[in-house]
C-alpha positions as a LaTeX table, in Angstrom:
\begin{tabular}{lrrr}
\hline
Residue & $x$ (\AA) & $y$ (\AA) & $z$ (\AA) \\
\hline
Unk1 & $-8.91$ & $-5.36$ & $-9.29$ \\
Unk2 & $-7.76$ & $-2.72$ & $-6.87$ \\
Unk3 & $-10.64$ & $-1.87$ & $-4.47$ \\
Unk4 & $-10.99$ & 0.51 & $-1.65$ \\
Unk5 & $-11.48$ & 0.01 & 2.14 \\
Unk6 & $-14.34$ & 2.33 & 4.38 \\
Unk7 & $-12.35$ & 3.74 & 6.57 \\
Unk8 & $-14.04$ & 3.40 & 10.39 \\
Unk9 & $-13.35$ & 6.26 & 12.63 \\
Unk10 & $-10.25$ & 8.66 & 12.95 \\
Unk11 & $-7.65$ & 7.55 & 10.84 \\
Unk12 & $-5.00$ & 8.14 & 13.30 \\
Unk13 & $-7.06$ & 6.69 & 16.55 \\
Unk14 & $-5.32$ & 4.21 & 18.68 \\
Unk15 & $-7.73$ & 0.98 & 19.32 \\
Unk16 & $-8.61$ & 0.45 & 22.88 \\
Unk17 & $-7.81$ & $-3.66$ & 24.06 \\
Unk18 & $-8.74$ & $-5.09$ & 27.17 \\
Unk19 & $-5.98$ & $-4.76$ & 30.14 \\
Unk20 & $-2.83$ & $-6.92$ & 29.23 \\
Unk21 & $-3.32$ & $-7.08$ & 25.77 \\
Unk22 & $-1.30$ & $-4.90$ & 22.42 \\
Unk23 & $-1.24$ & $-4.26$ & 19.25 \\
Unk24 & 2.62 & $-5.59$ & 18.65 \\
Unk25 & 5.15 & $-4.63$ & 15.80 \\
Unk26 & 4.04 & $-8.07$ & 14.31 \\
Unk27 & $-0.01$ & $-7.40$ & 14.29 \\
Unk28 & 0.98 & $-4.26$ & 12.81 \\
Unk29 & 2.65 & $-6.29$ & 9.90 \\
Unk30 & $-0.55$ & $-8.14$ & 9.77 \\
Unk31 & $-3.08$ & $-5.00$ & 9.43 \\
Unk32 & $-0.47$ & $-3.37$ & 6.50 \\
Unk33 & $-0.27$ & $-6.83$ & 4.89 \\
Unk34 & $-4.61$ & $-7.38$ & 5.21 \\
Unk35 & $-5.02$ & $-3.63$ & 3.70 \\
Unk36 & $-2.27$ & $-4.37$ & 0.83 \\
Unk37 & $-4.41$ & $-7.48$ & $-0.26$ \\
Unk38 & $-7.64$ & $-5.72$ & 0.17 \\
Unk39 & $-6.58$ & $-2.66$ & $-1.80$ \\
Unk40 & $-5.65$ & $-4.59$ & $-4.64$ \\
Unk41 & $-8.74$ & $-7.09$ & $-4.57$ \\
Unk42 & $-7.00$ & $-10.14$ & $-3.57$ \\
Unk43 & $-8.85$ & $-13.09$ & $-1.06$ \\
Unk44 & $-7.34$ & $-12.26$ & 2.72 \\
Unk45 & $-7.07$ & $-15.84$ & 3.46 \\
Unk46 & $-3.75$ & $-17.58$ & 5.33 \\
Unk47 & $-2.26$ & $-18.55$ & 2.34 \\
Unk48 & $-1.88$ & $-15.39$ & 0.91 \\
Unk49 & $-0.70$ & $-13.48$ & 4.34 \\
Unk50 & 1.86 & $-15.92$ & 4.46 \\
Unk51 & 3.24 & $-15.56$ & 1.00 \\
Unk52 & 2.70 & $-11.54$ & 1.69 \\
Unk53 & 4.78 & $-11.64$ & 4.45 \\
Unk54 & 6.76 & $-14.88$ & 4.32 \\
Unk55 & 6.10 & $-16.80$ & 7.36 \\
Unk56 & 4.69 & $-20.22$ & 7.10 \\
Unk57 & 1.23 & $-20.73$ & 7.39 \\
Unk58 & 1.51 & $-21.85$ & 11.00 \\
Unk59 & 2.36 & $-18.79$ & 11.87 \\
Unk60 & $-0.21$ & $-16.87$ & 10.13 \\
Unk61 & $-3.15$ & $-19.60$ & 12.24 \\
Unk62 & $-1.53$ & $-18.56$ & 15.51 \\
Unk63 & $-1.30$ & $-14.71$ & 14.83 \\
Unk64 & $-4.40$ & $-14.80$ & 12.82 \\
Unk65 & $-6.13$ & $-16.28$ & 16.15 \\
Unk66 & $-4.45$ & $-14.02$ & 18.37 \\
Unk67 & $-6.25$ & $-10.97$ & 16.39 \\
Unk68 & $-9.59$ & $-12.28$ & 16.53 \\
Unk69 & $-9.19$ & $-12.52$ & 20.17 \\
Unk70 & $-8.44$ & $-8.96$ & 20.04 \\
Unk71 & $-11.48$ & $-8.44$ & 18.39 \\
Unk72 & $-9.21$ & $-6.90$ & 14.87 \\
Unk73 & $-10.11$ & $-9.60$ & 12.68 \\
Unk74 & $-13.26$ & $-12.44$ & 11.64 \\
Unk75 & $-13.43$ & $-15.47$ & 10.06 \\
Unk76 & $-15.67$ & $-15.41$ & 7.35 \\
Unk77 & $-17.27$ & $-18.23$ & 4.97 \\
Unk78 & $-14.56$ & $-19.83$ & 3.39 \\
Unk79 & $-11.76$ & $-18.91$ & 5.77 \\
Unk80 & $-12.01$ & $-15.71$ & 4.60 \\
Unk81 & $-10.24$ & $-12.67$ & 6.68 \\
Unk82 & $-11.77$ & $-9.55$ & 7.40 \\
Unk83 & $-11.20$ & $-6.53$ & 9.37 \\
Unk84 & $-13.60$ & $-5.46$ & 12.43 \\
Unk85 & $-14.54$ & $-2.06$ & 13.16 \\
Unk86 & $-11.81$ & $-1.86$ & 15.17 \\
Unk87 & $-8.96$ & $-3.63$ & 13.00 \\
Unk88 & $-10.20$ & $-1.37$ & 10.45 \\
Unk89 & $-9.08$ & 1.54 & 12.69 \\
Unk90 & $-6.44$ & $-0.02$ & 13.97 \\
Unk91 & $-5.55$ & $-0.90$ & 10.04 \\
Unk92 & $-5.68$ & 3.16 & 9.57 \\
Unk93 & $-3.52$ & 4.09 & 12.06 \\
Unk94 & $-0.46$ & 1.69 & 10.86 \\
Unk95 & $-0.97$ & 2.03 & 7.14 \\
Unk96 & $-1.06$ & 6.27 & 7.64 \\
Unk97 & 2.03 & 6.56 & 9.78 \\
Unk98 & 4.24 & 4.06 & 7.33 \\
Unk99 & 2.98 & 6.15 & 4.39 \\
Unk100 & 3.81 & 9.77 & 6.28 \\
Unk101 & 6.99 & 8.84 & 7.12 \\
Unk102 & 8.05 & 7.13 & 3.70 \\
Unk103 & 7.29 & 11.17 & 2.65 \\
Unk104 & 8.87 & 12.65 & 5.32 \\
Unk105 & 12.26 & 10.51 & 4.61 \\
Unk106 & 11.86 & 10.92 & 0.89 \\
Unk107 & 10.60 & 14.92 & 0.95 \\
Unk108 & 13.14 & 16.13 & 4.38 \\
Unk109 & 16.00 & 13.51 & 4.41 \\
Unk110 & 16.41 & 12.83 & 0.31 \\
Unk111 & 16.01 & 9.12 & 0.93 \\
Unk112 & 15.39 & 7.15 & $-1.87$ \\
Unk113 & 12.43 & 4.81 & $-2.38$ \\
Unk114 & 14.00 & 1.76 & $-1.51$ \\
Unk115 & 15.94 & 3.22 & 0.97 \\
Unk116 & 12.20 & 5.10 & 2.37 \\
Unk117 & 10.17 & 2.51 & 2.02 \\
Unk118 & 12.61 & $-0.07$ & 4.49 \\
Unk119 & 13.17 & 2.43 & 7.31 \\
Unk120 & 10.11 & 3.53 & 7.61 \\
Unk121 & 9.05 & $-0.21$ & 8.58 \\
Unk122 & 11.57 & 0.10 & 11.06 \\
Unk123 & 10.71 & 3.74 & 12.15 \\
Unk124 & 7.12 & 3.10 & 11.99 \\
Unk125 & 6.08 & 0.46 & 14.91 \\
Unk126 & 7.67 & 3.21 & 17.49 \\
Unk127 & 5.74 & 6.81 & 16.10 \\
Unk128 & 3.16 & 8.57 & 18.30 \\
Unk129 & 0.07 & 10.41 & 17.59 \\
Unk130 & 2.07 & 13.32 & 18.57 \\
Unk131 & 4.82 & 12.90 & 15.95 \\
Unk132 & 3.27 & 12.00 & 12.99 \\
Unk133 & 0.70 & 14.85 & 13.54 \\
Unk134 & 3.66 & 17.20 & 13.40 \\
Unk135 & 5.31 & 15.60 & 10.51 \\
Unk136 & 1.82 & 15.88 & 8.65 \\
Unk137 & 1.26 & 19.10 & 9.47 \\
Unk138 & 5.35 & 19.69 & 8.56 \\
Unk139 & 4.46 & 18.44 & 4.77 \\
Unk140 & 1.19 & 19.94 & 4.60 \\
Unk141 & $-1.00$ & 17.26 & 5.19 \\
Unk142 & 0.87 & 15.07 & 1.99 \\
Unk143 & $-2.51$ & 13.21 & 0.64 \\
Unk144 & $-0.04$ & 10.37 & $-0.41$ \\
Unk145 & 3.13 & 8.21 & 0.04 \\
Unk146 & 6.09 & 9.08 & $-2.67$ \\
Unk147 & 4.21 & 6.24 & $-4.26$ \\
Unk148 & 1.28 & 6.93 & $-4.80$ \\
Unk149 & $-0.39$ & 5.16 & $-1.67$ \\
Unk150 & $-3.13$ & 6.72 & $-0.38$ \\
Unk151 & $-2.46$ & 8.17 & 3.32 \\
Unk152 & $-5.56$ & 7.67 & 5.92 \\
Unk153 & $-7.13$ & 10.99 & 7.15 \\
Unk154 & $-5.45$ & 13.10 & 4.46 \\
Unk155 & $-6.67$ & 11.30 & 1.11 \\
Unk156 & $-10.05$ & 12.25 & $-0.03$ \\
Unk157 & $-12.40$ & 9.59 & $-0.06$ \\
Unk158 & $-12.92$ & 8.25 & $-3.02$ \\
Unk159 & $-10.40$ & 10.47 & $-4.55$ \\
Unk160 & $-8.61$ & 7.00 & $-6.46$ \\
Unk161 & $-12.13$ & 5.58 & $-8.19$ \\
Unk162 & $-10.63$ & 6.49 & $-11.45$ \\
Unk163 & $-7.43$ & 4.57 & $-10.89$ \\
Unk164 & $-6.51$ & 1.45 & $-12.92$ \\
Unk165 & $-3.55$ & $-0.50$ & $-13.92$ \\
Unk166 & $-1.99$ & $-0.06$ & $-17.03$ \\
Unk167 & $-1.97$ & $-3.22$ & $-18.13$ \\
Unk168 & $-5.88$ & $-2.60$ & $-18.82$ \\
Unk169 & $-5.13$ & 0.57 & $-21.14$ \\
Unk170 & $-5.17$ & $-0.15$ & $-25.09$ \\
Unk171 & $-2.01$ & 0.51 & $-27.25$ \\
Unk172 & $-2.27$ & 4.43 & $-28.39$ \\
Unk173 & $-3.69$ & 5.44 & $-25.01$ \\
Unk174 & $-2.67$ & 7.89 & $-22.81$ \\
Unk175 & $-2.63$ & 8.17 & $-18.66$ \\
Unk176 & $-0.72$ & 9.98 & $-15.78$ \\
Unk177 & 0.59 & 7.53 & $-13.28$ \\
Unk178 & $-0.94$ & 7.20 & $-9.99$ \\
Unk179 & 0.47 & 5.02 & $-7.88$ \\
Unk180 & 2.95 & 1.79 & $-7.32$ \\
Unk181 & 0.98 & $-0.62$ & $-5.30$ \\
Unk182 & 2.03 & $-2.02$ & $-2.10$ \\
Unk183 & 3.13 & $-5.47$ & $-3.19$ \\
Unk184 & 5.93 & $-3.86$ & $-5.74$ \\
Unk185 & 6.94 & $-1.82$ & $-2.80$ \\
Unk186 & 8.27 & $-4.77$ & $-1.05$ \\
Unk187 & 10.44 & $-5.85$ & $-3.53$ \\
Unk188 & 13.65 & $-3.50$ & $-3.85$ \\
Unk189 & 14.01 & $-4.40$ & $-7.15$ \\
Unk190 & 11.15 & $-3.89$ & $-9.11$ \\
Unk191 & 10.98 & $-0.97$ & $-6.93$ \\
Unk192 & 13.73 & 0.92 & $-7.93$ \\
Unk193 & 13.28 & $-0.08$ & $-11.49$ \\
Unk194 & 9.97 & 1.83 & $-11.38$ \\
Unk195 & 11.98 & 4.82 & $-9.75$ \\
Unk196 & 15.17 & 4.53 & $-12.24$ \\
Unk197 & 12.56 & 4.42 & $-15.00$ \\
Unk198 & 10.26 & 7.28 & $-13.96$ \\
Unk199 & 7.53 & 5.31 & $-13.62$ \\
Unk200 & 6.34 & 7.25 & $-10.46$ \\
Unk201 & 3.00 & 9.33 & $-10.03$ \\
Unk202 & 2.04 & 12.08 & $-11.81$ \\
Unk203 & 4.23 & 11.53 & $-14.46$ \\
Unk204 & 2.29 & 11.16 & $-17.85$ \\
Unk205 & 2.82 & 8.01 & $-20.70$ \\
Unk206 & 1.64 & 6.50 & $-23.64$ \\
Unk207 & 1.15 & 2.78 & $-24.33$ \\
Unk208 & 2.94 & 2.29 & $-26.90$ \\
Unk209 & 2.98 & $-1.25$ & $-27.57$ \\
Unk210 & 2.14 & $-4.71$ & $-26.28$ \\
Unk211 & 4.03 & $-7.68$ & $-26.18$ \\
Unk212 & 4.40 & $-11.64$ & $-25.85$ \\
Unk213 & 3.76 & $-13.04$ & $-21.98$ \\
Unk214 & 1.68 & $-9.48$ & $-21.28$ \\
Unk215 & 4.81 & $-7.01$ & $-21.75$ \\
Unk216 & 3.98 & $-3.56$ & $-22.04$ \\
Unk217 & 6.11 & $-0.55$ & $-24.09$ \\
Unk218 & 5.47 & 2.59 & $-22.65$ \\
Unk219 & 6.52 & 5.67 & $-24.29$ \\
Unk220 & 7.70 & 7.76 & $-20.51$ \\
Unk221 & 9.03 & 11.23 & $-21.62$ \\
Unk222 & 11.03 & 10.45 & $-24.33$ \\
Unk223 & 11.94 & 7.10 & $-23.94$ \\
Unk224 & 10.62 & 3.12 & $-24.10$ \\
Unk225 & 9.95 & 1.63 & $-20.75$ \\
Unk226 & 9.05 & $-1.96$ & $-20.41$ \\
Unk227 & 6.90 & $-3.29$ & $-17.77$ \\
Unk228 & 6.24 & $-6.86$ & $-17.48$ \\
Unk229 & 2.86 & $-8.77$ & $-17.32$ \\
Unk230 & 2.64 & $-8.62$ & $-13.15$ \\
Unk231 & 4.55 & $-5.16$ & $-13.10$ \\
Unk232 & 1.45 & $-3.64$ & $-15.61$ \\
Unk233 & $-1.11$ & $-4.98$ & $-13.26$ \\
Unk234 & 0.50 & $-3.02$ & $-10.22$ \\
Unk235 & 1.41 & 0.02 & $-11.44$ \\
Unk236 & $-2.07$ & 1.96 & $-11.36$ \\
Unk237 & $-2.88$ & 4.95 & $-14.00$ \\
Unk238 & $-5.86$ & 7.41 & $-14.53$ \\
Unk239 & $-6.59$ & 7.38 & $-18.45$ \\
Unk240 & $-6.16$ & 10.40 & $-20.22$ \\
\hline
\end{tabular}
């Protein structure tokens, strides 16, 4: 389900456009959105960037248009969306500086994840090279977001092969928690049920049951935590 993306070049490079042309706050929304829904195997096609990132889908056409012309994206067979060389890049450079500062507000400022996760979309679109060097160098290169998300340049490749969501563990099995993938992120509440509940990485659990309509039990230190069917799928483990 959840895939990885080759990363092309420096993670932190900046993408080089003709004269007159940038990479805005919005195209930046785009490249986190594209990465979310390659990450977690899902078709980058209009439909689903809209839904992602609630426009309407004439929205996603013209921006969608806009990147090609800035050489970011491609149109595939099927309408499907996929990253250039440079988009991938690009894709990097936006997806490692959200990431670094969610930790920085989380680890520094005792933020919480909601709380992280929204300002650093605001924080993010105005960060230079020169800044969130220092802040990775300031948290010792973090190799993740307080989430689990893997942060560009500092994550070893291939280092989350081994991850999988939970909802594919049998009852009596064992894992560590990895990671809380991107599309929980944006929604406060399922968010901060997943920090309320401990359900954050590194922590270990048991599966302790399995429901009606795909609900999980998880025994989490102690205590029963229940995760729905779509909250199981994106809440990634590494099996014991």
């Amino acid at each position: 389900m959840f895939e990885r993306i080759e990363r092309a070049g420096q993670a932190n490079g900046r993408v080089r456009l003709a004269r007159g042309m940038t990479i805005t706050p919005t195209t930046e929304d785009y490249l986190q959105a594209i990465v979310a829904l390659i990450e977690e195997g899902q078709p980058v096609i209009g439909a689903r960037l809209a839904e992602r990132l609630k426009v309407s889908p004439a929205s996603v056409s013209q921006t969608v248009e806009r990147m090609v012309r800035l050489n970011l994206l491609e149109i595939g067979e099927g309408h499907r969306i996929r990253l250039t060389a440079s988009g991938r890049t690009a894709a990097d450079a936006i997806v490692r500086r959200h990431r670094l500062t969610e930790r920085f507000l989380c680890d520094v400022l005792n933020l919480g994840w909601v709380e992280a996760h929204e300002q650093a979309h605001q924080l993010e679109h105005g960060i230079t090279d020169l800044i969130e060097s220092r802040i990775s160098e300031l948290l010792d290169e973090p190799e993740t977001c307080p989430h689990g998300g893997p942060i560009p340049g500092n994550f070893p490749e291939g280092g989350d092969a081994a991850w999988t969501p939970v909802a594919t563990l049998a009852i009596g099995e064992s894992g560590t928690i990895r990671r809380i993938a991107d599309v929980i992120e944006d929604d406060s509440e399922l968010l901060s049920y997943c920090y309320h509940k401990n359900l954050r990485p590194g922590v270990p659990f048991r599966v302790a049951e399995q429901g009606p309509e795909d609900v999980v039990l998880l025994e989490v230190e102690a205590q029963t935590v229940a995760l729905s069917g779509h909250l199981s799928q994106h809440v990634l483990c590494e099996s014991a």
